[in-house]
N, CA, C and O atoms as a CHARMM CRD file, in Angstrom:
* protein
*
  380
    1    1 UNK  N      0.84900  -1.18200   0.00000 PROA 1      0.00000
    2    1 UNK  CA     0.00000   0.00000   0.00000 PROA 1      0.00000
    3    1 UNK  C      0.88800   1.23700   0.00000 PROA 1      0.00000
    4    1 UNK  O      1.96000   1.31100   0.60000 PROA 1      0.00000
    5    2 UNK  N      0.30700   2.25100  -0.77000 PROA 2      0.00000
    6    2 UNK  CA     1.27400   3.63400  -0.84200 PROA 2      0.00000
    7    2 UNK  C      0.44900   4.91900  -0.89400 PROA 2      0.00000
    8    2 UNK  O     -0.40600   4.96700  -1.77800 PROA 2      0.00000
    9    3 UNK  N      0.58000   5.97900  -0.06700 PROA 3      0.00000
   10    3 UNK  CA    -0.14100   7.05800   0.21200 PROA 3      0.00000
   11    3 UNK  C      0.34100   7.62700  -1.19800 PROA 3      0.00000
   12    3 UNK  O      1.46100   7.34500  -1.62400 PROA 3      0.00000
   13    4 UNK  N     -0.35200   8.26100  -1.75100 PROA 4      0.00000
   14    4 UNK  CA    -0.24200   9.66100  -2.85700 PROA 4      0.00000
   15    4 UNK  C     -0.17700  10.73100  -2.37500 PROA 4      0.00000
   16    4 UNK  O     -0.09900  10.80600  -1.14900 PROA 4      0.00000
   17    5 UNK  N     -0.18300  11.56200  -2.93600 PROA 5      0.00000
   18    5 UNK  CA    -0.30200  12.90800  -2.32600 PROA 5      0.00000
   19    5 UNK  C     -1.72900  13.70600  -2.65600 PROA 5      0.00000
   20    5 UNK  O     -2.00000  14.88100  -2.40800 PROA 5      0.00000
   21    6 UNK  N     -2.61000  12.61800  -3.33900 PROA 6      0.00000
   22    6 UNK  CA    -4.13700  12.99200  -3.66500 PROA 6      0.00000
   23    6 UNK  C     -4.49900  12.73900  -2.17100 PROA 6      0.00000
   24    6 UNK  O     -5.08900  13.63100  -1.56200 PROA 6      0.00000
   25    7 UNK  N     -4.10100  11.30400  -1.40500 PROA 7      0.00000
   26    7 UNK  CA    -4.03000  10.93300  -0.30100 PROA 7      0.00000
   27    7 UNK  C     -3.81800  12.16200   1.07200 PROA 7      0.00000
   28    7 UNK  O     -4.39000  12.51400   2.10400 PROA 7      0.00000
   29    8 UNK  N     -3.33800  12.28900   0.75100 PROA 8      0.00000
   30    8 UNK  CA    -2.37800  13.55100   1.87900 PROA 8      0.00000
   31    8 UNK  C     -3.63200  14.83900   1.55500 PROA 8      0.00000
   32    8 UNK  O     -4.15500  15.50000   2.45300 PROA 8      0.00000
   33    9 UNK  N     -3.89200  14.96600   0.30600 PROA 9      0.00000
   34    9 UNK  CA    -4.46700  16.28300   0.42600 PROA 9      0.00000
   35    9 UNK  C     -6.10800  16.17700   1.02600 PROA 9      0.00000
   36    9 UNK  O     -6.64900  17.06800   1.68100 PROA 9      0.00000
   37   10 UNK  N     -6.76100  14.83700   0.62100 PROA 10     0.00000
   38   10 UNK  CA    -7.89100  14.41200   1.40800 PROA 10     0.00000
   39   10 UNK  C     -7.82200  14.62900   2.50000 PROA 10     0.00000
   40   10 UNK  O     -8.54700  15.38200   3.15000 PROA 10     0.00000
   41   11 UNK  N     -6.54900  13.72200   3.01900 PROA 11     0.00000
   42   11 UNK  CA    -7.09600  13.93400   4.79900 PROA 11     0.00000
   43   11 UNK  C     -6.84200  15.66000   5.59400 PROA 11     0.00000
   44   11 UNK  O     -7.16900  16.02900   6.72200 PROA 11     0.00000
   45   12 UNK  N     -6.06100  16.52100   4.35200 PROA 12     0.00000
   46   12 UNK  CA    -5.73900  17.69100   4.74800 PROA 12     0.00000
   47   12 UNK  C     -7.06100  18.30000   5.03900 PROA 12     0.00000
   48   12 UNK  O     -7.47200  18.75800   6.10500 PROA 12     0.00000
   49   13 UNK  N     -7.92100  18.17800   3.34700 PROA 13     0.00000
   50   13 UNK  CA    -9.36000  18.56200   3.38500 PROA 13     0.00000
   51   13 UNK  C    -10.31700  18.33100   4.59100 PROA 13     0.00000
   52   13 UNK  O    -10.92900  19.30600   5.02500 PROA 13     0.00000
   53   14 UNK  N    -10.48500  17.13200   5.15100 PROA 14     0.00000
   54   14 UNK  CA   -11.04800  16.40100   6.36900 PROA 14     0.00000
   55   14 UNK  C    -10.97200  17.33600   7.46400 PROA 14     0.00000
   56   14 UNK  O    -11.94000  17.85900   8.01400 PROA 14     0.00000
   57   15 UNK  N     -9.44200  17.55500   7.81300 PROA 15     0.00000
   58   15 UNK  CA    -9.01300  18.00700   8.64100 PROA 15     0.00000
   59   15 UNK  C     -9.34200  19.51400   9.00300 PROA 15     0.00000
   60   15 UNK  O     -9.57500  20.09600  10.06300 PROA 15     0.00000
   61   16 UNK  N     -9.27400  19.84700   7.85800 PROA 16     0.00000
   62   16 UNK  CA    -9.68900  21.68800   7.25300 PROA 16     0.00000
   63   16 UNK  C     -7.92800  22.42400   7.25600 PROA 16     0.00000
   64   16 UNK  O     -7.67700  23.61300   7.45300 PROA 16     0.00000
   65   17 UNK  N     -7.12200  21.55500   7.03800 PROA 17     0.00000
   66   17 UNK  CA    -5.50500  21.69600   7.05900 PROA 17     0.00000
   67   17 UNK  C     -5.33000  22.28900   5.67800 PROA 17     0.00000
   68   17 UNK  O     -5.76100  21.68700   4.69500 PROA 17     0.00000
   69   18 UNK  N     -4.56600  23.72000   5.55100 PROA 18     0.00000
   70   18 UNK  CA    -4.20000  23.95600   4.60800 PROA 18     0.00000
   71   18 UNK  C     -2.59700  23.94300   4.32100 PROA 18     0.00000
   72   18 UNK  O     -1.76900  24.73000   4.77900 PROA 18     0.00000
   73   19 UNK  N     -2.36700  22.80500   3.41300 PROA 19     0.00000
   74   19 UNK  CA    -0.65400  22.94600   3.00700 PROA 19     0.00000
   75   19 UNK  C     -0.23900  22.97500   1.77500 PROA 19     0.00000
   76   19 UNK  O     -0.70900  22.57400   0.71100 PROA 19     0.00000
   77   20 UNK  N      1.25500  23.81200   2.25700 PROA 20     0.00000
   78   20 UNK  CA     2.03700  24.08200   0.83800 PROA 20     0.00000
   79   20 UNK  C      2.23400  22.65200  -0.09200 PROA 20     0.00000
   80   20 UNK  O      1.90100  21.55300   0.35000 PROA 20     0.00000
   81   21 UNK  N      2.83700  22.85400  -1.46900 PROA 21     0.00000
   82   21 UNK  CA     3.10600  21.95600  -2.04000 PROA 21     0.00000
   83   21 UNK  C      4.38500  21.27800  -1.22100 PROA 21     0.00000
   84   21 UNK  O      4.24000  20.06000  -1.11900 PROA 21     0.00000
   85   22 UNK  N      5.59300  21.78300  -0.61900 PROA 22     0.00000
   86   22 UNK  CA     6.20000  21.30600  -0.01600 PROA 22     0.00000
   87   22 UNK  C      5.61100  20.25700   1.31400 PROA 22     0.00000
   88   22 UNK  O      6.18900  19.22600   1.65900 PROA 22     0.00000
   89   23 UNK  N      4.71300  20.63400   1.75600 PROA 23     0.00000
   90   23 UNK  CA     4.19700  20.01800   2.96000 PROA 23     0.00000
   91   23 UNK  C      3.48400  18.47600   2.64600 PROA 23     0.00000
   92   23 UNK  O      3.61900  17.44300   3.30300 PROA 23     0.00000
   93   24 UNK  N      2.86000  18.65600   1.67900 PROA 24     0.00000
   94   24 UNK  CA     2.16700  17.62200   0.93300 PROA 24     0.00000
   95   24 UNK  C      3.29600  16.35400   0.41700 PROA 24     0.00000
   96   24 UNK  O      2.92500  15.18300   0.33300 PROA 24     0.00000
   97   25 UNK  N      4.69600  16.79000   0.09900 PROA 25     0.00000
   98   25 UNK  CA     5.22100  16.22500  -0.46900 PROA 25     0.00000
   99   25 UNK  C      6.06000  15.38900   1.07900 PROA 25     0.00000
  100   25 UNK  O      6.56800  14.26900   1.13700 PROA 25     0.00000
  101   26 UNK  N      5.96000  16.21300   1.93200 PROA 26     0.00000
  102   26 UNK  CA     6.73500  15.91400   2.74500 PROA 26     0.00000
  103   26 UNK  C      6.01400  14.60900   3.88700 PROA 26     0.00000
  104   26 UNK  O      6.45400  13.54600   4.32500 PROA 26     0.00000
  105   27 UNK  N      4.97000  15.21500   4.01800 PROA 27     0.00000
  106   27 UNK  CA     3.68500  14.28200   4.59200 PROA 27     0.00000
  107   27 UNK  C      3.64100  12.81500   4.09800 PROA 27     0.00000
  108   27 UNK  O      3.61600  11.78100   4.76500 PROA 27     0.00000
  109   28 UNK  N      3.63800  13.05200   2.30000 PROA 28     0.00000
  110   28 UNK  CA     3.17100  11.46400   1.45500 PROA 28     0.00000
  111   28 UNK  C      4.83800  10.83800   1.88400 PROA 28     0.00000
  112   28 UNK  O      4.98000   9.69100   2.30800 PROA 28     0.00000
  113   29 UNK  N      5.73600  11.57100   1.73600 PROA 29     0.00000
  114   29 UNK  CA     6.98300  10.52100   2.14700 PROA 29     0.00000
  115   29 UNK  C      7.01400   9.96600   3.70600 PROA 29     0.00000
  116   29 UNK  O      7.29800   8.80500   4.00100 PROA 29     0.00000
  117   30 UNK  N      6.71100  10.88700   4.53800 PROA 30     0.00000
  118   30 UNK  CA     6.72100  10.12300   6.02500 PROA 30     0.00000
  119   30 UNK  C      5.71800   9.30200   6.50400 PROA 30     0.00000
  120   30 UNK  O      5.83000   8.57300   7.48800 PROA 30     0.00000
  121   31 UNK  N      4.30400   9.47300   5.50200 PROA 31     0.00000
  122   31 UNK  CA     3.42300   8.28400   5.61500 PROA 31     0.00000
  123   31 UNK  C      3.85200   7.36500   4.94700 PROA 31     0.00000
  124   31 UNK  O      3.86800   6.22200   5.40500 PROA 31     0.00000
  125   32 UNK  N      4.26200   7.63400   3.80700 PROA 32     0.00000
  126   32 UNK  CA     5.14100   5.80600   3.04000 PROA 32     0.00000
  127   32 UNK  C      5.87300   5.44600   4.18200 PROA 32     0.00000
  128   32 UNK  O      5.37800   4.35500   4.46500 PROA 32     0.00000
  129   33 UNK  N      6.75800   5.68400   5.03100 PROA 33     0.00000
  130   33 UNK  CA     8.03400   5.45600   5.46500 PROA 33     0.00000
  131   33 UNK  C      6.77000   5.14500   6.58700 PROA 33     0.00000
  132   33 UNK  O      5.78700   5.50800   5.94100 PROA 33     0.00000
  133   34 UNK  N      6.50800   4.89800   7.27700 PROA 34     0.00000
  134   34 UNK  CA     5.87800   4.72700   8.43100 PROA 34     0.00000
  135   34 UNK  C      4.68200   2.95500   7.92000 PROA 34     0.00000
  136   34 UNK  O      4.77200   1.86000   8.47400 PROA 34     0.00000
  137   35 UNK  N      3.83700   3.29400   6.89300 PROA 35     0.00000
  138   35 UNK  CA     3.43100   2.37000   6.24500 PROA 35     0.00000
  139   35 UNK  C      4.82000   0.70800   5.73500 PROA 35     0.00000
  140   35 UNK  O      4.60500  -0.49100   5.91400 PROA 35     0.00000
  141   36 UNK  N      6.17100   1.40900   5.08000 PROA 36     0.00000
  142   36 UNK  CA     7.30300   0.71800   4.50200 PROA 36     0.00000
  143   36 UNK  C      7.11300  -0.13000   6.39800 PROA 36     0.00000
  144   36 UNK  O      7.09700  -1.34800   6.57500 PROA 36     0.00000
  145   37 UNK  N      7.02700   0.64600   7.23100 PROA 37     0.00000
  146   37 UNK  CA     7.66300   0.10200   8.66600 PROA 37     0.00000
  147   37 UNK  C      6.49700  -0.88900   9.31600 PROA 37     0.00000
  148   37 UNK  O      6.83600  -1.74500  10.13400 PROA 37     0.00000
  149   38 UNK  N      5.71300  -0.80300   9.09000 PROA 38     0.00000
  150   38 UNK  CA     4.36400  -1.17400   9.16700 PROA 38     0.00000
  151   38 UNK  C      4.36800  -2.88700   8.29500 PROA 38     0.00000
  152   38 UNK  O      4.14400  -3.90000   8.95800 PROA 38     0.00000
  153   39 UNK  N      4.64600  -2.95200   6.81000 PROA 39     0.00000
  154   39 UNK  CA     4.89100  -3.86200   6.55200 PROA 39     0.00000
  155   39 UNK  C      6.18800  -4.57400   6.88700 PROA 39     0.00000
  156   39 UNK  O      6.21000  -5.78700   6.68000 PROA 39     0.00000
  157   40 UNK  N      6.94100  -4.16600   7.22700 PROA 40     0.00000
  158   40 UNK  CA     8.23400  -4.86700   7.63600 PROA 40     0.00000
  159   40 UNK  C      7.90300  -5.84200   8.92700 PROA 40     0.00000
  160   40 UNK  O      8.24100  -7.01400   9.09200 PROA 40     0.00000
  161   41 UNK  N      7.05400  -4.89400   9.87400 PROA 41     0.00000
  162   41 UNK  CA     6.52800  -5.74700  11.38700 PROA 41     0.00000
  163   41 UNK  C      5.64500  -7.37200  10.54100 PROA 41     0.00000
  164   41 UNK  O      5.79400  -8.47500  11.06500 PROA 41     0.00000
  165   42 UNK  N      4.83600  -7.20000   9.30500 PROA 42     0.00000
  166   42 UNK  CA     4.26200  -8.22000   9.34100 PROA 42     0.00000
  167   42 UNK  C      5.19500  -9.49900   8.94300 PROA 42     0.00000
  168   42 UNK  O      4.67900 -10.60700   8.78800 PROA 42     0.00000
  169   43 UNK  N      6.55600  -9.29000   8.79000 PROA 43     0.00000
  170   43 UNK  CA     7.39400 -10.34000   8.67400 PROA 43     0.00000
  171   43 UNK  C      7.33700 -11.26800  10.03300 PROA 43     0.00000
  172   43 UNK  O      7.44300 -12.49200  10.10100 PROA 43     0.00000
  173   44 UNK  N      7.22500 -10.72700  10.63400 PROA 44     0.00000
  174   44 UNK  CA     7.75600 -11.24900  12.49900 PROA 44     0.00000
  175   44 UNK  C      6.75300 -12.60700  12.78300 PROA 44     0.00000
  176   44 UNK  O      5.62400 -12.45300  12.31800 PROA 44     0.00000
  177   45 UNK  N      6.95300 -13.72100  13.37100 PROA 45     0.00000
  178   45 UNK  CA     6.24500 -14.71300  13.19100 PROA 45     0.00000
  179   45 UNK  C      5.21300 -14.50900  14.68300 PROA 45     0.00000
  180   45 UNK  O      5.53600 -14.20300  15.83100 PROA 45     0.00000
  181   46 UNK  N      4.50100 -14.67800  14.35900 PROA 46     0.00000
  182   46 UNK  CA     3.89500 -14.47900  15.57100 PROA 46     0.00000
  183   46 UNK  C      2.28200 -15.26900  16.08400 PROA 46     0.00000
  184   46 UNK  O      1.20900 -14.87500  16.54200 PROA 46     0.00000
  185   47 UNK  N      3.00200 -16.80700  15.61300 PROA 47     0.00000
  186   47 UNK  CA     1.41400 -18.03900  15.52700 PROA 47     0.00000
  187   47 UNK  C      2.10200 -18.32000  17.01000 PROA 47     0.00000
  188   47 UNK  O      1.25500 -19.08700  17.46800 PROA 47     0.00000
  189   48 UNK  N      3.04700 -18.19200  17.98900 PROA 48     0.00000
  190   48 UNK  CA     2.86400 -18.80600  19.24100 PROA 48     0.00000
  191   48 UNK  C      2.69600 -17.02600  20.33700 PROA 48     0.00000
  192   48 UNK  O      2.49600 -16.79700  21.53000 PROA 48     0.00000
  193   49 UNK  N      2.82400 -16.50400  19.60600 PROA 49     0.00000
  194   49 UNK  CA     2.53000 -15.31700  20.70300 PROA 49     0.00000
  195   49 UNK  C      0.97700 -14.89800  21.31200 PROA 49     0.00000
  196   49 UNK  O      0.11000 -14.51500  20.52700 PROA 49     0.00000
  197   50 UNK  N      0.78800 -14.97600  22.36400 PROA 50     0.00000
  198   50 UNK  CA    -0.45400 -14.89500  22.54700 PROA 50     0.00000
  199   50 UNK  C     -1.20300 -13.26400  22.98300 PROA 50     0.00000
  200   50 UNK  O     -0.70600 -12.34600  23.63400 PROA 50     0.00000
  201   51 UNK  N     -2.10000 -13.33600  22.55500 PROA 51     0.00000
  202   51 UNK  CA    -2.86200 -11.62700  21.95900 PROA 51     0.00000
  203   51 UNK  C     -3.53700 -10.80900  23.33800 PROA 51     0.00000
  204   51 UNK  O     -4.55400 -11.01500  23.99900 PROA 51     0.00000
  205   52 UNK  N     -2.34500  -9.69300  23.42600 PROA 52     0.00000
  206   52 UNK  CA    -2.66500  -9.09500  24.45300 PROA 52     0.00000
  207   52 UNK  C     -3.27600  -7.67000  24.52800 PROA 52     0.00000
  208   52 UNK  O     -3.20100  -7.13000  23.42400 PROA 52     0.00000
  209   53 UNK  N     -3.94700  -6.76100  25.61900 PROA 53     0.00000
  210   53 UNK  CA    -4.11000  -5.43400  25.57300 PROA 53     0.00000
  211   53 UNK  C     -3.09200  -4.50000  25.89100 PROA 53     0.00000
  212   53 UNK  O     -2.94400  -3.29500  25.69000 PROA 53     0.00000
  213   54 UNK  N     -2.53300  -5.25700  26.35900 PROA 54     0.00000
  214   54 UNK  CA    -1.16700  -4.39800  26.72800 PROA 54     0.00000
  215   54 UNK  C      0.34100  -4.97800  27.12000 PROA 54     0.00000
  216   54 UNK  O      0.44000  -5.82500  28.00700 PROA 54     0.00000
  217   55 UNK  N      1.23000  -4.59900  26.58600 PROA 55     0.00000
  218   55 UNK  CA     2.06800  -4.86300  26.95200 PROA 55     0.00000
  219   55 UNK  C      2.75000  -5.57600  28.51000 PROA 55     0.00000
  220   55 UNK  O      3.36100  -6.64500  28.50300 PROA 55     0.00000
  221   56 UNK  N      2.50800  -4.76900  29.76000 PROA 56     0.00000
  222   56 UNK  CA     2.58900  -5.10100  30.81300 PROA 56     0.00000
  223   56 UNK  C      0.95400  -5.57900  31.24100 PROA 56     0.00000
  224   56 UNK  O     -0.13500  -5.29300  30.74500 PROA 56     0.00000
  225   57 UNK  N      1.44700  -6.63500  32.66100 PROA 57     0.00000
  226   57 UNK  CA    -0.14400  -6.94100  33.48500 PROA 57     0.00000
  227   57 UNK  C     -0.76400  -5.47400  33.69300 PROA 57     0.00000
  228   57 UNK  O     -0.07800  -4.46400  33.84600 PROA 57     0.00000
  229   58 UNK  N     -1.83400  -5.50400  33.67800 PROA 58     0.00000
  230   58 UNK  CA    -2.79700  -4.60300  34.77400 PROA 58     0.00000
  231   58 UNK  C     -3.62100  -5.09400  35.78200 PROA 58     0.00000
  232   58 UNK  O     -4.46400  -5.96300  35.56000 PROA 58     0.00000
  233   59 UNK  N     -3.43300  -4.58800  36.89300 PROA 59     0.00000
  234   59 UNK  CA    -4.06000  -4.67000  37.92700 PROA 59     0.00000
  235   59 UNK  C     -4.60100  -3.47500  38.18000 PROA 59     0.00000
  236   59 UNK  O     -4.20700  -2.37800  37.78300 PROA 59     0.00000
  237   60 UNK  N     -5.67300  -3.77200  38.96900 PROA 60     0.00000
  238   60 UNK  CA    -6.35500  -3.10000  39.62600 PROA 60     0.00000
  239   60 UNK  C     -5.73900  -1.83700  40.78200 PROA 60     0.00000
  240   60 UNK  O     -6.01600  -2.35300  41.86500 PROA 60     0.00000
  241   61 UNK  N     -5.30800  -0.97300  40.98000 PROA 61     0.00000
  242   61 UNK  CA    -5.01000   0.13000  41.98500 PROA 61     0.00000
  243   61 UNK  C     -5.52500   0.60300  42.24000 PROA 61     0.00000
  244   61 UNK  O     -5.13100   1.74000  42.50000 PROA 61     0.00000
  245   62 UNK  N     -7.03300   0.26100  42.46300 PROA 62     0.00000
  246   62 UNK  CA    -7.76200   1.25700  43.39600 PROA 62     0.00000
  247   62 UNK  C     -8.13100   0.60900  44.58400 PROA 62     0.00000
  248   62 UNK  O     -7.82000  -0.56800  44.77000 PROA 62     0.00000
  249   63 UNK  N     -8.92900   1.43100  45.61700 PROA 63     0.00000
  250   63 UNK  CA    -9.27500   0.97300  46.74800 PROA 63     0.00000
  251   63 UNK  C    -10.37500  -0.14500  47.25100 PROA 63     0.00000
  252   63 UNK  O    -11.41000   0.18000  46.67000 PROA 63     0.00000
  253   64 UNK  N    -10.55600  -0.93900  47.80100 PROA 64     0.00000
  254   64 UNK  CA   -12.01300  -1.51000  47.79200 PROA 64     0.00000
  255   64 UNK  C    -12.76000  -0.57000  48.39700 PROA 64     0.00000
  256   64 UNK  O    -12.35500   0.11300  49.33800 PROA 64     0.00000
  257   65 UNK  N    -14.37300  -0.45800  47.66200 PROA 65     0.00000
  258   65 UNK  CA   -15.07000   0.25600  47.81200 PROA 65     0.00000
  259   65 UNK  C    -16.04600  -0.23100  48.62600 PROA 65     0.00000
  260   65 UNK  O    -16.90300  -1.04400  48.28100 PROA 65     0.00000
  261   66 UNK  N    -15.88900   0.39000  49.99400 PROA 66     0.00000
  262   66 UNK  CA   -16.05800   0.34100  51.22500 PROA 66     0.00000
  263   66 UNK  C    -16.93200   1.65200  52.04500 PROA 66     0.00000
  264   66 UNK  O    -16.71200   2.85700  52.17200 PROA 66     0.00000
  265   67 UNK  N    -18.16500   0.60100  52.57300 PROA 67     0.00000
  266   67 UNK  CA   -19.27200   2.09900  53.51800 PROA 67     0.00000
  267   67 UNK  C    -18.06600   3.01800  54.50900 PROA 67     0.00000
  268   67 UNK  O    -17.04800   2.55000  55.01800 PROA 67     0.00000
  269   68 UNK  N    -18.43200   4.07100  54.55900 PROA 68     0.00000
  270   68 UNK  CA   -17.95900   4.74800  55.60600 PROA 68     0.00000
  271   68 UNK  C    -18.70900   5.98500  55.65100 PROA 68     0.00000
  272   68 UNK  O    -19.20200   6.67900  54.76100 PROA 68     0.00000
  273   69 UNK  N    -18.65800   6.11900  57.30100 PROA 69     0.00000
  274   69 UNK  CA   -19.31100   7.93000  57.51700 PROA 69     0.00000
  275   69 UNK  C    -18.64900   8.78800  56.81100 PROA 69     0.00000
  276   69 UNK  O    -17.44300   8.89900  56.59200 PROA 69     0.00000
  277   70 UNK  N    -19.76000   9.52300  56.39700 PROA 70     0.00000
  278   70 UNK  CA   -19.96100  10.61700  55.39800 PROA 70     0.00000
  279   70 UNK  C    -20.09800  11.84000  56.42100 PROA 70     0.00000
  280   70 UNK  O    -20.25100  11.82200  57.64200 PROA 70     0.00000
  281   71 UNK  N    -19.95600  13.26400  55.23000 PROA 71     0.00000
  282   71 UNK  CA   -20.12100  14.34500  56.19300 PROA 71     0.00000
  283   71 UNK  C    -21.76100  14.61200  56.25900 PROA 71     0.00000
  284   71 UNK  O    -22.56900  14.17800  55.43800 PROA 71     0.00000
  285   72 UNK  N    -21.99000  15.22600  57.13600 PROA 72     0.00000
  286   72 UNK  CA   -23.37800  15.51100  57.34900 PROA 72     0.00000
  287   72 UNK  C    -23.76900  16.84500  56.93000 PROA 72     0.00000
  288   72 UNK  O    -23.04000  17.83500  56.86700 PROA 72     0.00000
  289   73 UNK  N    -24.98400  16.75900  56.65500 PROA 73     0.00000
  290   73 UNK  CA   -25.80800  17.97500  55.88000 PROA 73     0.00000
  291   73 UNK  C    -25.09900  19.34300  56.08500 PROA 73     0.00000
  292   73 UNK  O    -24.45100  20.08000  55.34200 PROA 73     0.00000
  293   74 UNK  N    -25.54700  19.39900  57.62600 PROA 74     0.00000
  294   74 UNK  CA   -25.36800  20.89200  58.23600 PROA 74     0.00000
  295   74 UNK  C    -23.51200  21.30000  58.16900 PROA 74     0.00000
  296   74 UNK  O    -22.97300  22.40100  58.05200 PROA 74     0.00000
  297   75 UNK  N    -22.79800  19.68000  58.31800 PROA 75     0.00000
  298   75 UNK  CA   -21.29800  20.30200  58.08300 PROA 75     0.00000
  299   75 UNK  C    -21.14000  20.82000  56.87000 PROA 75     0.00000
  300   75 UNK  O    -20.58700  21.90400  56.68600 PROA 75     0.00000
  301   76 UNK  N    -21.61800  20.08000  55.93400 PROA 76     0.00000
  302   76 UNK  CA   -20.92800  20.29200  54.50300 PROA 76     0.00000
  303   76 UNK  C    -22.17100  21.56100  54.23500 PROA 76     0.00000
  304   76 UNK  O    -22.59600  21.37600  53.09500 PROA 76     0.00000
  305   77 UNK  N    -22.68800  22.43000  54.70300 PROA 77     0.00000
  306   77 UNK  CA   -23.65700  23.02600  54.68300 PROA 77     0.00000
  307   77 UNK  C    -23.11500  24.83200  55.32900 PROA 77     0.00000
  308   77 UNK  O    -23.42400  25.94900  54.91500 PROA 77     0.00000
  309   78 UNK  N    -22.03500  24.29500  56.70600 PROA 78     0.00000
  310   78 UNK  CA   -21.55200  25.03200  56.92800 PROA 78     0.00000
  311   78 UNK  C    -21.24400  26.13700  56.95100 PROA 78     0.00000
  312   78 UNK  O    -21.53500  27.01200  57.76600 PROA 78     0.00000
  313   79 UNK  N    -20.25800  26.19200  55.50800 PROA 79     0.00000
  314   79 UNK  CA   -19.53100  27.82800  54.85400 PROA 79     0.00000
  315   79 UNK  C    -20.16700  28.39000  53.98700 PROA 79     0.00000
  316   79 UNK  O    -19.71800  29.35800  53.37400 PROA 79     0.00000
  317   80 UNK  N    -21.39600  27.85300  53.76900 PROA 80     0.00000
  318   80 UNK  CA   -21.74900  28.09500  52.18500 PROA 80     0.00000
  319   80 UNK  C    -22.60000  29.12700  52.49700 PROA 80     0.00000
  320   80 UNK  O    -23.60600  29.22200  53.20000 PROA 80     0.00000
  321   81 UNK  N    -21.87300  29.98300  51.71400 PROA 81     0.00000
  322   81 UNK  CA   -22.18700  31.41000  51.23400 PROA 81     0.00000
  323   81 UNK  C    -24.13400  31.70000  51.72700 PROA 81     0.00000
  324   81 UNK  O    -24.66000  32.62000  52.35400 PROA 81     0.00000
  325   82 UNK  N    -24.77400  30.33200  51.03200 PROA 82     0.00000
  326   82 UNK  CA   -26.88900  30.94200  50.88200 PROA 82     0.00000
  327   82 UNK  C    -26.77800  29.28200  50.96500 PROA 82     0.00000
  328   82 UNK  O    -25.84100  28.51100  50.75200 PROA 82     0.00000
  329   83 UNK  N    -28.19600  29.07900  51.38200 PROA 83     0.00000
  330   83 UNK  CA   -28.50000  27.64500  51.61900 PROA 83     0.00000
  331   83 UNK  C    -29.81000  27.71400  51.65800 PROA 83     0.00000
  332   83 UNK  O    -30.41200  28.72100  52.03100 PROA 83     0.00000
  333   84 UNK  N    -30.34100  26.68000  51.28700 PROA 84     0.00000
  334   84 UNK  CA   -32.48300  27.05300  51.34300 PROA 84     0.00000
  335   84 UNK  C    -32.53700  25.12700  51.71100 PROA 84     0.00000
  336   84 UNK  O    -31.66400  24.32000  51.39000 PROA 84     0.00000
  337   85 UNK  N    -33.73300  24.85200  52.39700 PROA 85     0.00000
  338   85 UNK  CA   -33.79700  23.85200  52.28900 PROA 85     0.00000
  339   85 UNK  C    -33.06900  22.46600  52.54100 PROA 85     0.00000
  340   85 UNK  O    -33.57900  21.35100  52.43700 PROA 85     0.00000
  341   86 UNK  N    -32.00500  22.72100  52.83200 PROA 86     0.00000
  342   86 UNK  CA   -30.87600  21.94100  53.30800 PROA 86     0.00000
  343   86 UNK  C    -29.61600  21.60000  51.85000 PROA 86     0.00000
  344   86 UNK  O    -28.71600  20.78200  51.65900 PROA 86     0.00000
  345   87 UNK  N    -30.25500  22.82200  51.03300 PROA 87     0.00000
  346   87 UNK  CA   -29.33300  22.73100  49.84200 PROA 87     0.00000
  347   87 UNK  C    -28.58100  23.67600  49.74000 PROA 87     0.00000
  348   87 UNK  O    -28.79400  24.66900  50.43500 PROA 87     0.00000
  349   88 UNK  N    -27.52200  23.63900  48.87300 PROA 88     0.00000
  350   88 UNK  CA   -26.59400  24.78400  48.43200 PROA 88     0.00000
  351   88 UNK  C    -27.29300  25.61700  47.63700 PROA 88     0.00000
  352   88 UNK  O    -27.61000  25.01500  46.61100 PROA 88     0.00000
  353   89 UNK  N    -27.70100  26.80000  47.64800 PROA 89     0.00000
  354   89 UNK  CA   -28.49000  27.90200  46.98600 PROA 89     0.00000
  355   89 UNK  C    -27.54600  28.87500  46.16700 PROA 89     0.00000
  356   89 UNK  O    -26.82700  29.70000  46.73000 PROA 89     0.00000
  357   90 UNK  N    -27.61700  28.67700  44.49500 PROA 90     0.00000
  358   90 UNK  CA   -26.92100  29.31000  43.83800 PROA 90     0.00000
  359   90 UNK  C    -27.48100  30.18800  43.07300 PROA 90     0.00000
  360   90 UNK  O    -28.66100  29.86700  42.94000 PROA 90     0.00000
  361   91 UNK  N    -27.26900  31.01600  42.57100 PROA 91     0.00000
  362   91 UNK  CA   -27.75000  32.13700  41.60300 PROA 91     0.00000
  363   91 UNK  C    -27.92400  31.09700  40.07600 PROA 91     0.00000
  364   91 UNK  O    -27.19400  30.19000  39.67700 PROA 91     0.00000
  365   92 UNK  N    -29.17800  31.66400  39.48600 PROA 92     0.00000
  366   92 UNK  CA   -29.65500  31.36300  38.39100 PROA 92     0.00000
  367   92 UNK  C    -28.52400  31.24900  37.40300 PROA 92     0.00000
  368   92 UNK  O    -27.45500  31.70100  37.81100 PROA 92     0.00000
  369   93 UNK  N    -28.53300  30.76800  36.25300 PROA 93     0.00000
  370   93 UNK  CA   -27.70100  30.41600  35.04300 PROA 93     0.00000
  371   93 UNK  C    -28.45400  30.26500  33.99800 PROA 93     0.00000
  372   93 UNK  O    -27.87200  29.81300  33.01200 PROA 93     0.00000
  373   94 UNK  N    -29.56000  30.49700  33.89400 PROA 94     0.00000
  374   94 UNK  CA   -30.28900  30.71100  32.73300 PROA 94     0.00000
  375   94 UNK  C    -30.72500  31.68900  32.31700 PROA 94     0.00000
  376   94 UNK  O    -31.09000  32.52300  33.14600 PROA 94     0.00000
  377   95 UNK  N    -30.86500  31.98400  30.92200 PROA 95     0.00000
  378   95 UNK  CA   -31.19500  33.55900  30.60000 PROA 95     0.00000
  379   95 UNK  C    -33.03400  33.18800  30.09400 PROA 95     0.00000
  380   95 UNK  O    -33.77400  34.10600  29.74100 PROA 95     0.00000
């Protein structure tokens, strides 16, 4: 497979990318060269390697999610500026 530079200027279009003729020319060669590298990997034998998401394990790092006391109304209720109802009372945002 080989990018053109009809190639290059499509995805410029897509993009709303405007480039020089130099840029275009420069683009279709580093997408060949990236594609050239691309087929070279499919040489590599790879019927005993088995198909992963990632390179390294992943585990889990988070915490177990576990009840615990919470703050209560009137604390977390506290500093706040206006309150109605046992809610935080903010100024409108709609026009």
């Amino acid at each position: 497979m080989s990018i053109t530079i009809k190639d290059v200027e499509h995805v410029a279009n897509l993009a709303r990318l405007e480039l020089s003729e130099q840029e275009k020319e420069q683009f279709t060669g580093q997408l060949n060269a990236i594609l050239k590298y691309a087929e070279k990997l499919e040489e590599l034998d790879t019927d005993h390697v088995e198909p992963t998401s990632h390179v390294l394990p992943v585990t889990n790092v988070m915490r177990d999610d576990v009840n615990r006391e919470s703050v209560t109304n009137e604390v977390a209720l506290k500093n706040a500026p206006d309150e109605e109802d046992g809610q935080f009372k903010v100024p409108a945002v709609l026009e």
